[in-house]
C-alpha positions in Angstrom: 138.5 108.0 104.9 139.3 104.4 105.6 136.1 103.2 105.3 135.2 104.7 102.1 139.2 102.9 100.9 137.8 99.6 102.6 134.4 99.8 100.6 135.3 101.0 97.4 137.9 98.1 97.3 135.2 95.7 98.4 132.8 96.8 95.9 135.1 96.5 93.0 135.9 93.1 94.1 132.6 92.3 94.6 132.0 93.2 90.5 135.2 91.3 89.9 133.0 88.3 91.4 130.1 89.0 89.5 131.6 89.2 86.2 133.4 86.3 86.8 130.7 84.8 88.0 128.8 85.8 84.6 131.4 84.9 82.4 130.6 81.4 83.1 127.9 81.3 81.2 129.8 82.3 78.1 132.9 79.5 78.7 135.4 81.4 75.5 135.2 84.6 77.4 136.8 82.5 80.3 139.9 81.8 78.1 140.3 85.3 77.0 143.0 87.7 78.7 140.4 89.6 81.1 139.1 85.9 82.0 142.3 84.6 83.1 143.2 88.0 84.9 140.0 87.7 86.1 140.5 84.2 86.8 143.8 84.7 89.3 142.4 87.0 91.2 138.9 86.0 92.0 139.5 82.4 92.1 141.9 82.0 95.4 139.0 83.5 97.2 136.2 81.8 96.0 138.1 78.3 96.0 137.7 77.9 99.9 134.0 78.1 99.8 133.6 76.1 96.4 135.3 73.0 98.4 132.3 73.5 101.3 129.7 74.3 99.4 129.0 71.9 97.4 126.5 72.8 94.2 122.6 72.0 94.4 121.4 69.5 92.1 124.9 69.5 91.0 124.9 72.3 88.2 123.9 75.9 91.0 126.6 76.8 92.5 125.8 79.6 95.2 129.5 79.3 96.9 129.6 83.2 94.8 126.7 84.4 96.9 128.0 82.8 100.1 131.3 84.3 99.1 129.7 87.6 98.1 127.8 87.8 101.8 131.3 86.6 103.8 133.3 89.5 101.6 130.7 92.5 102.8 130.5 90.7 106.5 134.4 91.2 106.2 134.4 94.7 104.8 132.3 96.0 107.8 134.5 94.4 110.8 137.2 95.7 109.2 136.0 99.3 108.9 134.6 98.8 112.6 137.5 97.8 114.6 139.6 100.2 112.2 137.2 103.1 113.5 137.7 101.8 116.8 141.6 101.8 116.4 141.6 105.2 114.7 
């Protein structure tokens, strides 16, 4: 039961990254209400790994994939010492 809670949540964080992520592309969709929501939630996480990572070429920026990866790594400790506990 806890790990389905503990990868549900991580998957719809994970599209909350992603469509972040996307909205990029589109910069008004950004400024809109569901890009600012969007914004506060997704962006405390993905700051830490934007200020290590730097972008290639200076325009890629894969600190959302590295993110992405370290988020599932995360989800499965989690649901492994929790089974462990439990």
């Amino acid at each position: 039961m806890v790990d389905q809670l503990i990868g549900t949540l991580t998957t719809i964080y994970s599209y909350m990254i992603i469509i972040y992520v996307l909205m990029s592309w589109v910069p008004s969709v950004r400024e809109s209400f569901v890009g600012e929501w969007l914004g506060k939630l997704v962006e405390p996480y993905l700051a830490p790994f934007r200020r290590f990572i730097p972008p290639i070429m200076g325009m890629i920026d894969i600190s959302p994939i590295i993110a992405l990866f370290a988020l599932r790594l995360a989800a499965v400790g989690l649901s492994s010492i929790l089974q462990r506990v439990l």
